[in-house]
C-alpha positions as CSV (number, residue, x, y, z in Angstrom):
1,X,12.6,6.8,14.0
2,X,10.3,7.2,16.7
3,X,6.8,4.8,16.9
4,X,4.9,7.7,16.6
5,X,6.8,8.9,13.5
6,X,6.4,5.3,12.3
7,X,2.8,5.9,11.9
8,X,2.8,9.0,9.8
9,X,0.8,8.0,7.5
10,X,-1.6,6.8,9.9
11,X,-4.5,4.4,9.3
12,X,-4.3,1.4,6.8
13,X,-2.4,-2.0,7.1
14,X,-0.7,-5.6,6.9
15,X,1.2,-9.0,7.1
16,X,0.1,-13.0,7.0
17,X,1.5,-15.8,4.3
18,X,-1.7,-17.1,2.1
19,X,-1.9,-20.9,1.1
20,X,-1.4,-20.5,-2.4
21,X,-3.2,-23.3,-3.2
22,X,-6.4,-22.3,-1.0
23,X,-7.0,-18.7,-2.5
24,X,-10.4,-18.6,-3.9
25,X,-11.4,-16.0,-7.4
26,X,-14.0,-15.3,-5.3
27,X,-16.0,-12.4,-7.3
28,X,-14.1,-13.3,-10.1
29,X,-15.5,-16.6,-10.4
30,X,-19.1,-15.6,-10.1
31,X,-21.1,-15.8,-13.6
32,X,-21.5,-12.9,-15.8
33,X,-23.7,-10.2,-14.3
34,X,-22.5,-11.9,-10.5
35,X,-21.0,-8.8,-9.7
36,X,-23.7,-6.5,-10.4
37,X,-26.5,-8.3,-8.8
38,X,-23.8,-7.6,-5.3
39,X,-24.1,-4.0,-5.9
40,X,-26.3,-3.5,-2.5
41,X,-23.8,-4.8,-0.9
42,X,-22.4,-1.9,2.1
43,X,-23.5,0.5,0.1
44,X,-22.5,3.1,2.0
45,X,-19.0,2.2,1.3
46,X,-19.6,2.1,-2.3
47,X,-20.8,5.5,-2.0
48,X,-18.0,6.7,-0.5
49,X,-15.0,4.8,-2.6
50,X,-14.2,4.9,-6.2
51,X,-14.2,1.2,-7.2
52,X,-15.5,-1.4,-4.9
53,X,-15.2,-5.3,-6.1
54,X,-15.1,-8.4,-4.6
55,X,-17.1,-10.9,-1.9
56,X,-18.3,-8.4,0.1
57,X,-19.0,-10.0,3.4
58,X,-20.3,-8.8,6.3
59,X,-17.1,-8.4,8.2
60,X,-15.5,-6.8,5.0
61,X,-18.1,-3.7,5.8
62,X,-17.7,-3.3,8.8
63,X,-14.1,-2.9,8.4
64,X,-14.7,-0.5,5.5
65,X,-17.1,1.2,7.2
66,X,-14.8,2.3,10.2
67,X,-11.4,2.6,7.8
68,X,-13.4,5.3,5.7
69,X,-14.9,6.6,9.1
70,X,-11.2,7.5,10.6
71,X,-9.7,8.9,7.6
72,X,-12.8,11.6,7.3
73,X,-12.7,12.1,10.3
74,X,-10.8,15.8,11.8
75,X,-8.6,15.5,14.9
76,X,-9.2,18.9,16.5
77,X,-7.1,19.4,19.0
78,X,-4.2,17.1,18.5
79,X,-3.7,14.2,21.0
80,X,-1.8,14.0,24.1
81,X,1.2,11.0,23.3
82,X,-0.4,7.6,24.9
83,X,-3.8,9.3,25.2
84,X,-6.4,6.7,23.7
85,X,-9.3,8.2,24.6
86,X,-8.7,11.0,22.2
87,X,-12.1,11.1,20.0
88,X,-10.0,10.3,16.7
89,X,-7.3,7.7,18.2
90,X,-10.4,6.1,19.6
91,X,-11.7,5.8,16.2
92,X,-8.4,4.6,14.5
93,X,-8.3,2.2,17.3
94,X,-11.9,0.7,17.1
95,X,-10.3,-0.5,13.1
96,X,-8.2,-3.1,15.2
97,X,-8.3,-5.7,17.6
98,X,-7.0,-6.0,20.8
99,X,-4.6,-8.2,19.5
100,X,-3.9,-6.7,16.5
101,X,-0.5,-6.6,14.7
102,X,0.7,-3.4,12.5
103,X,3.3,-3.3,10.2
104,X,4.9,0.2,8.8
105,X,6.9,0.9,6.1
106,X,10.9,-0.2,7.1
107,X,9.6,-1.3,11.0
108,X,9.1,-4.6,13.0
109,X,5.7,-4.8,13.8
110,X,3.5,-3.3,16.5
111,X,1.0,-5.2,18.3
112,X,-1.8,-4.8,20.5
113,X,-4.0,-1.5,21.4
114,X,-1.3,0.1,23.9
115,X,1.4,0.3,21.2
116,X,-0.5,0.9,18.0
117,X,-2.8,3.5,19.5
118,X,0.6,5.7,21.4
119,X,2.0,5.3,17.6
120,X,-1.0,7.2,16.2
121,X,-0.8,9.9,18.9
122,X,2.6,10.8,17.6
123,X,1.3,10.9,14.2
124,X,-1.7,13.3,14.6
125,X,0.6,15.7,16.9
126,X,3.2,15.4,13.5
127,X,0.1,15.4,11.0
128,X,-3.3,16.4,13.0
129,X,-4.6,17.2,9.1
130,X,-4.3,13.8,8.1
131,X,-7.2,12.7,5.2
132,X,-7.6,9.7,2.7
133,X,-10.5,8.6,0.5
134,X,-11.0,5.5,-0.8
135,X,-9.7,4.6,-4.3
136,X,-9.4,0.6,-5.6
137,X,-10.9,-1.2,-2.8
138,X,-11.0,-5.1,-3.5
139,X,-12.7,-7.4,-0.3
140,X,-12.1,-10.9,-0.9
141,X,-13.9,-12.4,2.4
142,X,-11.4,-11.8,5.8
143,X,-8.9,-10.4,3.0
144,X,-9.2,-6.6,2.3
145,X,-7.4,-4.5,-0.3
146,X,-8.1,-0.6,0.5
147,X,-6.9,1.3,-1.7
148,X,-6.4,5.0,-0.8
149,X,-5.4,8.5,-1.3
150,X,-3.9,10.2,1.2
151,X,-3.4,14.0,1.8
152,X,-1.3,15.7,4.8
153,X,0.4,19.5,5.3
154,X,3.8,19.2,6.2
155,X,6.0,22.4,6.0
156,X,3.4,24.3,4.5
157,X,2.9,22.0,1.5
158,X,0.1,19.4,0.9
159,X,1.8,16.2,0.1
160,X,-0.6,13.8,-1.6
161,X,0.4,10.0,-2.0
162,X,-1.5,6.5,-2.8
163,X,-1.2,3.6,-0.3
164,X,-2.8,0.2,0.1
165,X,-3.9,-0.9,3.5
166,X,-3.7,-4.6,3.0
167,X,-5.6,-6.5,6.1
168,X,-6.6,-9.9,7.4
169,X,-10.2,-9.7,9.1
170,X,-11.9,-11.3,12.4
171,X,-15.3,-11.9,12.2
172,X,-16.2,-8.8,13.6
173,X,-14.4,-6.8,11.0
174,X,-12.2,-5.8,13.3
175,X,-8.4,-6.3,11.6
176,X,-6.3,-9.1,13.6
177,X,-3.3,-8.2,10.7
178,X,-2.3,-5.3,8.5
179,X,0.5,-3.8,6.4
180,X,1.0,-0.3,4.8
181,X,2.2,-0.2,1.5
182,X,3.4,3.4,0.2
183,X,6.1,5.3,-0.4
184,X,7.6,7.6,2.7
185,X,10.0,9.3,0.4
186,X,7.5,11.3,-0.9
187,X,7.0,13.0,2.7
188,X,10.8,14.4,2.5
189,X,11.0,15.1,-1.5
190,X,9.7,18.5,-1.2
191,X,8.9,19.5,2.3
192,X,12.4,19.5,3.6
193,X,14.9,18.9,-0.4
194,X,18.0,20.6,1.5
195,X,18.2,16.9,3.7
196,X,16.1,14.6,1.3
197,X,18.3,12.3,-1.2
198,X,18.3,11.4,-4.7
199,X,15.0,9.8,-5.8
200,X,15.7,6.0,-6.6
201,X,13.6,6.6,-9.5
202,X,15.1,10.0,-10.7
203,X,15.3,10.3,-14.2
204,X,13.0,7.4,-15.2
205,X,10.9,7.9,-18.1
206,X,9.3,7.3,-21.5
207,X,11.7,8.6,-24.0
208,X,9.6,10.6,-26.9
209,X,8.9,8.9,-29.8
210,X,9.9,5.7,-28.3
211,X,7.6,2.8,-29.5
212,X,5.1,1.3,-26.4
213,X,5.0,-2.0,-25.7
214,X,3.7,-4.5,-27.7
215,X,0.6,-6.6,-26.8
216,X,-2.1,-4.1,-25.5
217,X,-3.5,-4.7,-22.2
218,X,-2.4,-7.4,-19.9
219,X,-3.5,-10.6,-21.6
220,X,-5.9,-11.6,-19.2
221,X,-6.7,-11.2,-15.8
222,X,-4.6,-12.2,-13.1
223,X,-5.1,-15.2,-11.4
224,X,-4.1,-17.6,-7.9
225,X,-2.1,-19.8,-10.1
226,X,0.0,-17.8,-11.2
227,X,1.6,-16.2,-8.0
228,X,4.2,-19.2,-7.5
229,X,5.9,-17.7,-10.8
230,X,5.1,-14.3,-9.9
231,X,6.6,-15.0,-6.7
232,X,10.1,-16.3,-8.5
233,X,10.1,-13.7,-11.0
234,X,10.2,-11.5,-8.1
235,X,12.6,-13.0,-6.1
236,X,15.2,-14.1,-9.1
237,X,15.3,-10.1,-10.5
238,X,13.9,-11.7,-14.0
239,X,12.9,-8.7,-15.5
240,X,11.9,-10.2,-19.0
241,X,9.1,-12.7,-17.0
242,X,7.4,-10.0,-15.0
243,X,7.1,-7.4,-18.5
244,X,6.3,-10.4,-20.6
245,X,3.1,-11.1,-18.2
246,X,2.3,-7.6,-18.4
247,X,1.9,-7.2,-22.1
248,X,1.6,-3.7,-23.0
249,X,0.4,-2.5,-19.8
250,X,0.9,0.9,-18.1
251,X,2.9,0.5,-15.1
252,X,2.7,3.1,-12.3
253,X,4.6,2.6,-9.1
254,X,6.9,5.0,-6.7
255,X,8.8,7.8,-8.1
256,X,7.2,8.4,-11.4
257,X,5.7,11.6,-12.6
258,X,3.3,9.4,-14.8
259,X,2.8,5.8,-15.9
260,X,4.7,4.4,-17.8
261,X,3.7,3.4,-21.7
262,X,7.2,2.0,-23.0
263,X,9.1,-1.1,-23.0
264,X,12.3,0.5,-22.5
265,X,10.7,3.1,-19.8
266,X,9.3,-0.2,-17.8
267,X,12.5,-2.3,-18.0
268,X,14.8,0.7,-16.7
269,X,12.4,1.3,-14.0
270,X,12.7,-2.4,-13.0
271,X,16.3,-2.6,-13.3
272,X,16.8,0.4,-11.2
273,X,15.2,-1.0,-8.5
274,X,16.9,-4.5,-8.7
275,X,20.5,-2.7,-9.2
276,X,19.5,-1.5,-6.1
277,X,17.4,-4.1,-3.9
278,X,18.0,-7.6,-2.9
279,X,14.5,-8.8,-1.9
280,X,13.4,-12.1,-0.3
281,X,9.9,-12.5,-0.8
282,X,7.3,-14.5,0.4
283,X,3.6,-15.1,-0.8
284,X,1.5,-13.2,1.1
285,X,-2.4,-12.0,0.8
286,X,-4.7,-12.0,-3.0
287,X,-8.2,-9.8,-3.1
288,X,-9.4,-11.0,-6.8
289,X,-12.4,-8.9,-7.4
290,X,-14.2,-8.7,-11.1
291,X,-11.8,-6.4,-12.7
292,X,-9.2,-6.0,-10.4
293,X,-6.5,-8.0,-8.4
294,X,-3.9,-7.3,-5.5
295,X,-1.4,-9.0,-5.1
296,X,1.1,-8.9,-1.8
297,X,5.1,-10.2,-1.4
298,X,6.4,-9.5,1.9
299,X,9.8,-10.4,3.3
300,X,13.2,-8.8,3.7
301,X,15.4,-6.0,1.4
302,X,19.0,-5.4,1.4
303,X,20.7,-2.9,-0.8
304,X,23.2,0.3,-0.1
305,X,22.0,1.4,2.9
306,X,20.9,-1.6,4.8
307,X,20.4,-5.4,5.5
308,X,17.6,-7.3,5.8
309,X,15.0,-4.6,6.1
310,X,11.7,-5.5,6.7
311,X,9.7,-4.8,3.3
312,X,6.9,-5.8,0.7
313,X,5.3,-4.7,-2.5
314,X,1.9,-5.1,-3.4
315,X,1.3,-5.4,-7.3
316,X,-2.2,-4.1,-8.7
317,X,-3.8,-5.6,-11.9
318,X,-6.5,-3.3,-13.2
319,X,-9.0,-2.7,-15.9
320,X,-7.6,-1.1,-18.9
321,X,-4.5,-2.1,-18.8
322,X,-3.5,-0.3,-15.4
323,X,-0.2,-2.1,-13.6
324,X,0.7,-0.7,-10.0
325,X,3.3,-1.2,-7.7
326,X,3.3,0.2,-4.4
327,X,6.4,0.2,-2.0
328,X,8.4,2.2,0.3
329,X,12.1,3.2,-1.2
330,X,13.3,5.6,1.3
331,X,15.3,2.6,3.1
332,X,16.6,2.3,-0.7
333,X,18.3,5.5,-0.8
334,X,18.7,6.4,3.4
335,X,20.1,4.5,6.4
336,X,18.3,4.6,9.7
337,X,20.5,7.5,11.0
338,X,19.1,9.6,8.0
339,X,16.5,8.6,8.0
340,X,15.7,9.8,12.0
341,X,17.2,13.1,10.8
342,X,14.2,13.3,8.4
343,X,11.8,12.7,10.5
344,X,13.6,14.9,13.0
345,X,13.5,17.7,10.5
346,X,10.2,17.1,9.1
347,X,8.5,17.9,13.4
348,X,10.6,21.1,13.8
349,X,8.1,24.0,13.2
């Protein structure tokens, strides 16, 4: 897959390790009625967004600020490949800095302006209609959560998808480190099914009348000291820990047509992935606003169709009950060489 093509989905982002030890509850720890006295806080972003939490610092703004500003923002004529003066790639590129590092879904990294901005050149020749809004957005300080909703035409169809743009903030707001969390499969399922494969996820679902899980909502809020289990529960495939947490949470992640309510709907989506995926997992950023947590594990997946592919999965912990996992499963179900072919498919007119 090309670098261009490796920026499809254009404009959020990720990677660092967090101290476990060090990460603060920020906005979760202020006292009752903390939160709302923060409301003026970047409003325009809170204008803009659907949920907005968190320690809301200057930086965090700025960053939002431009994030919300690219992905509003129409490409006209598409970009020359390389050209950064391009009003739009000059906007995508004013979210990083210089130095910045970007990692895409199944991809090493890209770094610095030269390389990140010809990647997004490629994408808005591929996807010039590109538009998100902002969904869950969590700041915790230099650690952002965006939460978005992306929409693109490909083929003639709009294919709509959620992502998290996880990133690690200078002072400036400017992002030094980000990761995109979302699934690319959903850009083949339907805009070219004669090449696309098998969902990983195909045939998941709550059986009627089966009972939903016991326990209501998540217990209680997620918090810092509990990502060293997390993390294991993760890494060891224990199913049984990472429902238990979850009480009766609905759990919405890649693949499904709707959340899922059951325990027997939950586990078999959970097993189907680790029948599947080998993952070695590492700890890596935490947003903790008043109602809502992310969560990110970064490392390595193996499975059918590969070895040791970069990859990650952010977890979300919402109000209500809501439990979200975001991750990319095409390199679950198609190796590289298909995977070009995709791509390759999806640019031809």
């Amino acid at each position: 897959m090309s670098t261009g093509r490796r920026g499809l989905v254009g404009a959020v982002v990720a990677v660092v390790a967090v101290v476990v030890a060090g990460v603060a509850t920020s906005a979760a720890a202020l006292p009752d009625g903390g939160e709302a006295a923060r409301l003026g806080d970047c409003p325009e972003v809170r204008a803009k967004v659907e949920r907005l939490e968190g320690r809301i610092t200057p930086n965090a703004c700025a960053f939002m600020m431009r994030q919300i500003a690219f992905g509003e923002m129409p490409t006209g004529n598409p970009p020359a490949i390389g050209d950064p003066n391009h009003p739009r790639v000059k906007a995508y590129l004013d979210i990083f800095d210089e130095d910045a590092t970007l990692w895409e879904a199944g991809a090493d990294p890209q770094h610095g302006h030269d390389v990140i901005g010809t990647s997004i050149t490629g994408s808005l020749r591929l996807a010039p209609d590109l538009r998100y809004r902002g969904t869950d957005v969590v700041a915790d300080g230099s650690a952002m959560m965006f939460g978005q909703w992306n929409e693109v035409a490909l083929k003639g169809r709009t294919v709509a998808y959620p992502q998290v743009a996880r990133n690690v903030l200078g002072d400036d707001g400017k992002t030094l480190q980000a990761r995109r969390y979302y699934d690319r499969y959903e850009l083949f399922r339907d805009t070219v099914p004669e090449l696309a494969p098998k969902g990983l996820f195909e045939g998941i679902a709550d059986s009627a009348g089966a009972p939903t899980a016991s326990g209501g909502a998540a217990q209680e809020p997620f918090r810092a000291r509990e990502i060293p289990t997390r993390l294991a529960a993760w890494n060891s495939e224990d199913v049984d820990a990472l429902l238990t947490r979850m009480g009766g949470a609905r759990l919405a992640g890649p693949g499904l047509a709707a959340p899922l309510k059951t325990a027997a709907g939950k586990r078999a989506y959970l097993q189907r992935f680790f029948d599947t995926a080998d993952v070695r997992l590492k700890a890596g950023q935490a947003a903790f606003g008043r109602t809502t947590t992310y969560v990110e594990w970064h490392g390595t997946v193996s499975g059918p169709k590969g070895k040791d592919i970069p990859f990650g999965i952010v977890e979300r912990f919402g109000p209500g009950g809501e439990w979200e996992l975001y991750f990319d499963t095409l390199p679950l179900v198609a190796d590289p060489a298909e995977i070009s072919v995709l791509f390759q498919r999806l640019a031809q007119p």
